[in-house]
Every structure is written in C-alpha cells, then in structure tokens.
N, C-alpha and C positions, 0 to 999 in steps of 0.2 A: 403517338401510336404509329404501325409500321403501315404502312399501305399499299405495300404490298401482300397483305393477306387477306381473304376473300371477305367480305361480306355475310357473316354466317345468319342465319333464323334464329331469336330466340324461342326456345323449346321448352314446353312444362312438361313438369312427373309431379304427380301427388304421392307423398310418401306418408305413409302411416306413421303418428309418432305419439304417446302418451307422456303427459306431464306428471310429476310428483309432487305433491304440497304436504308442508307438513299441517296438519288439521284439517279444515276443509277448503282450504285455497282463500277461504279471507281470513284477513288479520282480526286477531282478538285484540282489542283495549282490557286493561283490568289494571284499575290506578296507575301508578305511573310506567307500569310495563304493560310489551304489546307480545303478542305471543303466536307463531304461524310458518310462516317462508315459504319456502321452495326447499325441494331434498338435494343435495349435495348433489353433482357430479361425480359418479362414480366412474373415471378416467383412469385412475394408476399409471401405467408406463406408456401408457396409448396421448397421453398428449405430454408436451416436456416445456417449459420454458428455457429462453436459455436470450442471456442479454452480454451486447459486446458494448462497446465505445466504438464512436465513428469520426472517422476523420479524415477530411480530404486526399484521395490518391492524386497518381499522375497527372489525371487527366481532369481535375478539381473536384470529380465525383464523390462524395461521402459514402464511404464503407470499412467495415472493419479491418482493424490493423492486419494481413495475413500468419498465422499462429501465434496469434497475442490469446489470453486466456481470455475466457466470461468474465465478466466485471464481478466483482467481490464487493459487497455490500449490501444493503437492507433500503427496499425501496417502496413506495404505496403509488398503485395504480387505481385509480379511481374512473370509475364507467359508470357513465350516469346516462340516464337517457329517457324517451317518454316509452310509454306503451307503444307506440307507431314505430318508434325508433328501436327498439328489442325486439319486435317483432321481422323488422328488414334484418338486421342481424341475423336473426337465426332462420331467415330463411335463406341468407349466406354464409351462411353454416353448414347450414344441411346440404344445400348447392356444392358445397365445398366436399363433403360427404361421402353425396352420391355418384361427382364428377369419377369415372370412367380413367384411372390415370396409367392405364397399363404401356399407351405408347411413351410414355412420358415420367419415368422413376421418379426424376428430378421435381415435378410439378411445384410449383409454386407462385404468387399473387404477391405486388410489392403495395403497400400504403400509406401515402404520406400522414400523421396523424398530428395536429399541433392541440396544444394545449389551449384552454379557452382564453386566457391571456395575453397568450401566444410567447411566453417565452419558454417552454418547451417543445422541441423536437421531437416524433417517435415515429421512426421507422419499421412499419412491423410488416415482417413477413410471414404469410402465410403458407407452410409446406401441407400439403396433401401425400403422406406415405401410399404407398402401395403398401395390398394388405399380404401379410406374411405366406409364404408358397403352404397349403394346408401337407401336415406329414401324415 
C-alpha cells in the first residue's frame, strides 16, 4: 500500500435492503428432493462478466495481453462459503454499491483469489460504474 496517503476513519451507513426466498426462506426436504433458495438476481446489463488470460508484462507483473480478446470457453466458478462469510461478502457488496464514485469514473478494487488447492489463480477485479447521467 502507498503511504503516502492519509489515514482515513472507517465510516458506517445502514442501508435498507430486503431479501427474496423462494417459499419461506427455509429449505423444504420431500424424499429425495429439497425445494426453497433464494430469488435470482435480477442484474441484466447492470453487472457483465468478462474474463481475459494473464500473462506476465515488462515489468514481470501479470495482466492481460493489451487487445487480445476474452477468453472463449466454458468455465465453473464455484463460491462456497459459511453464513459469516456471505454475509462479509455482501456487506462488500453493498460498500462497493454505495461507495460515492463521482471523483473517480475509473473506480475499481484488485483481488488476489487462489483456489483452495491452490493451483488456481484468480485475479478479479472489481469496477464500481458511475450510475448513467438521468435524461
């Protein structure tokens, strides 16, 4: 980290937010199937993935090739985690959200993510758009 930059407070907001479950938020058993969840994210154009290949530049730093295309293929991402651990989540989520990103178009959070094995890498970054100018 750079240290040249201040020392900030961290600062709370409580933001209102309602969950959706499908039935009543616990799981049904009924023989061999279970029946319940959570309701989908409804996101459409508002969140994108988008995955490159990384591979050492100049300076030995890993980042993607400059206009090489998104990697083409079929891939399973798997997030597992406890109730403690979904709930930090999404409270850097919503932190991610509510963050203020008007001085800053660009905004974005780098994360190194390894696999529980550890032979995979995953570099994920997190962009915070600015929300669209209202017409």
């Amino acid at each position: 980290m750079d240290d040249s930059f201040p020392d900030l407070p961290i600062s709370h907001r409580t933001v209102p937010l309602e969950v959706r479950f499908i039935g009543t938020g616990a799981l049904v058993a009924e023989g061999n199937a279970v029946y319940g969840g959570v309701v989908d994210p409804e996101v459409g154009d508002a969140i994108r993935l988008l995955m490159w290949r990384e591979v050492p530049d100049e300076a030995g730093l890993l980042n993607p090739v400059a206009g090489e295309p998104t990697v083409d293929g079929a891939f399973q991402l798997s997030l597992e985690g406890t109730a403690g651990g979904y709930r930090e989540l999404a409270r850097y989520l919503l932190a991610i959200a509510e963050l203020d990103v008007r001085a800053d178009a660009d905004f974005h959070e780098h994360h190194e993510v390894a696999s529980s094995d550890g032979r995979t890498r995953l570099h994920l970054i997190v962009r915070r758009q600015p929300e669209p100018a209202a017409t």
